[in-house]
C-alpha positions as CSV (number, residue, x, y, z in Angstrom):
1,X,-21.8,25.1,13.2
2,X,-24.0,26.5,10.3
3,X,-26.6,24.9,8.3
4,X,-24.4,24.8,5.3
5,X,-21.6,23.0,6.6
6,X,-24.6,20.3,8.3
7,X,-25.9,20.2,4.8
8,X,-22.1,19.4,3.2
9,X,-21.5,16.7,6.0
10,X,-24.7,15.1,5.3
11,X,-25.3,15.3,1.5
12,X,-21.1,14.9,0.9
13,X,-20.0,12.3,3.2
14,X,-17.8,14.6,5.1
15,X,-16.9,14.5,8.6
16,X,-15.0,16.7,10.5
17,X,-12.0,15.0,12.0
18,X,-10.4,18.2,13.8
19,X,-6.8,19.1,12.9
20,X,-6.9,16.7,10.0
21,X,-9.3,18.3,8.3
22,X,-12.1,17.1,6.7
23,X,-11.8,13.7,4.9
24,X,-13.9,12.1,2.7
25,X,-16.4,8.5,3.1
26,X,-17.2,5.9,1.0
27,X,-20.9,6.6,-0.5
28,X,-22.1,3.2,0.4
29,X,-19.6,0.8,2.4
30,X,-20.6,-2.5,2.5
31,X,-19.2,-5.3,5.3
32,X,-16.5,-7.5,3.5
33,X,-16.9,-11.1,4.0
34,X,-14.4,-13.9,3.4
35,X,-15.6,-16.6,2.9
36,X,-12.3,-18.3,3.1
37,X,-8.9,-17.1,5.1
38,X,-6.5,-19.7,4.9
39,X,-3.7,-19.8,2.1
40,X,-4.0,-22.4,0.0
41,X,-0.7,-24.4,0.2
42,X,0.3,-27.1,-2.4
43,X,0.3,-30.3,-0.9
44,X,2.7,-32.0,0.6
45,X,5.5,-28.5,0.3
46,X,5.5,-29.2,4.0
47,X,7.4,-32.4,3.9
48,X,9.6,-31.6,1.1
49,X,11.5,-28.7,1.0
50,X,11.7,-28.9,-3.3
51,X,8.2,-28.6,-3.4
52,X,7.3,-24.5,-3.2
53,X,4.1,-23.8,-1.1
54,X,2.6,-22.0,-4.4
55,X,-0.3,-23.8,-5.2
56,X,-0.5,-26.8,-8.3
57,X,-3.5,-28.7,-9.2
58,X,-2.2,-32.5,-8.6
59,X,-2.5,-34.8,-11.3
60,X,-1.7,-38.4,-10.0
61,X,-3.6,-41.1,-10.7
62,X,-3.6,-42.2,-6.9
63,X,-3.9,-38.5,-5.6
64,X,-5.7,-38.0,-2.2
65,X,-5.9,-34.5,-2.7
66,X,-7.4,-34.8,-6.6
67,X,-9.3,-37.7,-5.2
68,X,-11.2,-35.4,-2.5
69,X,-10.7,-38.2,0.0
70,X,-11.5,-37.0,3.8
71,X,-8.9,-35.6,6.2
72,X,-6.7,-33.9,3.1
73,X,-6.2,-30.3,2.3
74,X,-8.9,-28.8,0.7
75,X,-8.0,-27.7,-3.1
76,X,-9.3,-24.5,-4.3
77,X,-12.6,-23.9,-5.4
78,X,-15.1,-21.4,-7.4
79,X,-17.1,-20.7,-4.7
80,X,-13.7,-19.5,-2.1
81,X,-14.2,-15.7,-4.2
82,X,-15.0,-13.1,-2.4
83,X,-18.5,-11.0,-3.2
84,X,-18.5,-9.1,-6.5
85,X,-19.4,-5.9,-5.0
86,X,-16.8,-6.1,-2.0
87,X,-14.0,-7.6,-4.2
88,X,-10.6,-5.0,-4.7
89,X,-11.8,-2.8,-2.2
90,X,-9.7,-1.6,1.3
91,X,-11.6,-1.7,4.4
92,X,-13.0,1.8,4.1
93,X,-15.2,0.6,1.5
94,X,-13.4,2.2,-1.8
95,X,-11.6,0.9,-4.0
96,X,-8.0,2.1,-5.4
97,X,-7.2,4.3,-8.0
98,X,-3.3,4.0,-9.1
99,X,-2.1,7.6,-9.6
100,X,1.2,8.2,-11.6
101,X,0.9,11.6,-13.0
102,X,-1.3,15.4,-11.9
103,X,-3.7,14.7,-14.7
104,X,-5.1,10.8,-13.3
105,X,-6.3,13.5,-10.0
106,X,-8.9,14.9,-12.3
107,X,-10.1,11.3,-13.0
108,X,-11.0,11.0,-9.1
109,X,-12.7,14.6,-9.4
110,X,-16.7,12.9,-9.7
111,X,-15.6,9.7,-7.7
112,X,-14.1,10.9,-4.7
113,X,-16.3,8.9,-2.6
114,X,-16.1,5.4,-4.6
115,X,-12.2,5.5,-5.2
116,X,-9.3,6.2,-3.0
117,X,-6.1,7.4,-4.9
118,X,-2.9,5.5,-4.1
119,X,0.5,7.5,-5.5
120,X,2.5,4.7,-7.7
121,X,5.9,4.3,-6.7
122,X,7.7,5.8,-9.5
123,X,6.5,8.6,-8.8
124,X,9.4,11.9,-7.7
125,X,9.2,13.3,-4.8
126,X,8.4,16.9,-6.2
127,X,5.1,15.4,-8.1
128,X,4.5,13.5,-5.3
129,X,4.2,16.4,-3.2
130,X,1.8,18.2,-5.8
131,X,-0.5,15.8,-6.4
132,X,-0.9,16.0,-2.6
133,X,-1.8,19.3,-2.5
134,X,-4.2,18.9,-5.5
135,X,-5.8,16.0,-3.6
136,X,-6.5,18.2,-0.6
137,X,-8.5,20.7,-3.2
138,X,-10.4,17.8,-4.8
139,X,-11.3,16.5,-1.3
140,X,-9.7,13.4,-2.8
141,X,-8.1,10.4,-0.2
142,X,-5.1,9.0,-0.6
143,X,-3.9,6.2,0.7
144,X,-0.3,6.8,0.7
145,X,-0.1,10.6,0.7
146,X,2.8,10.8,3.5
147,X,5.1,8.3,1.7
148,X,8.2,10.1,0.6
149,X,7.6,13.3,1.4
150,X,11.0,15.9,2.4
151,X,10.6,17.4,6.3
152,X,10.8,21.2,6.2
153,X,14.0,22.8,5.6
154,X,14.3,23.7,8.9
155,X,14.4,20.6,10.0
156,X,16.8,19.4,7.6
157,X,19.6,22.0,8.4
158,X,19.8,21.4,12.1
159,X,19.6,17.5,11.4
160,X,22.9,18.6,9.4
161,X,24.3,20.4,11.7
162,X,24.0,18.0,14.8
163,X,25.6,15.4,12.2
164,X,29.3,17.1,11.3
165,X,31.7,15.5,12.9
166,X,35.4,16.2,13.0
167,X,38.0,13.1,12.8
168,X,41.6,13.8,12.5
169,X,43.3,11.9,9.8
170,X,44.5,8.1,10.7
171,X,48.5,7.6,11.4
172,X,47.5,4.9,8.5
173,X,46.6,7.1,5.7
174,X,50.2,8.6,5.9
175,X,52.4,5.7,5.7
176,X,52.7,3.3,2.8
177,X,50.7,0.8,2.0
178,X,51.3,-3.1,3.0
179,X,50.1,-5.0,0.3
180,X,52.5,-5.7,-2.3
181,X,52.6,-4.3,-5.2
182,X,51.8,-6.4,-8.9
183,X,54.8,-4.5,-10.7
């Protein structure tokens, strides 16, 4: 290995990850913490099946719940939310970056290390597969760069090949039909 390529993986963020190639690091991950795991659920959507598990403030005048009596479900609260700094971003420590055309990849060109591109779903196979490529000469991640992309051609002919298969017409299709007819 030669000084220049220590120098890139040290001053870059990049690590060598063998056949992959080299792939690119958040410039300063932080641990996420949750404060808070569980789903709030509304109360009482358990016991009746009209009441949705999405969550609603309760209003009654007699409400446990609003009431904040012990040994009820706790209602949702300011302090639940997650750390400013650690909020939005994937485990990797970046954060996303929707892509839906070629020009959003110069966007990521000066924050490849703080955002991670994520291909929209609209987006065609054939600009999918070039904004692939240009992510792999902006040293830019993707998160879901093998979505939707064709196998070689190859591949793809002997798939069709293996698939023909030859069925001789039905003693059905030749005689008449048996459902009468509106006339």
């Amino acid at each position: 290995m030669c000084i220049r390529d220590r120098y890139q993986r040290r001053v870059h963020g990049i690590k060598n990850r063998g056949w992959k190639g080299m792939t690119v690091h958040a410039l300063n991950k932080m641990k996420i913490i949750k404060k808070r795991k569980l789903k709030v659920r509304r109360f009482q959507s358990d016991r009746n099946p009209k009441v949705k598990p999405s969550w609603r403030k309760p209003r009654g005048i007699d409400n446990r719940v609003r009431r904040k009596l012990g040994g009820t479900v706790r209602m949702p609260k300011v302090g639940y939310g997650s750390n400013h700094k650690t909020r939005y971003s994937l485990p990797c420590g970046m954060k996303k970056f929707l892509i839906t055309n070629l020009k959003d990849m110069e966007l990521l060109l000066m924050h490849n290390r703080e955002f991670a591109g994520e291909i929209a779903h609209c987006v065609s196979a054939r600009t999918r597969k070039l904004i692939v490529e240009r992510a792999k000469e902006l040293n830019v991640r993707l998160t879901n760069g093998t979505a939707r992309l064709k196998k070689k051609e190859s591949e793809q002919i002997s798939l069709r090949q293996s698939c023909l298969l030859y069925t001789s017409p039905s003693p059905r299709d030749l005689s008449t039909s048996r459902m009468p007819s509106s006339a």
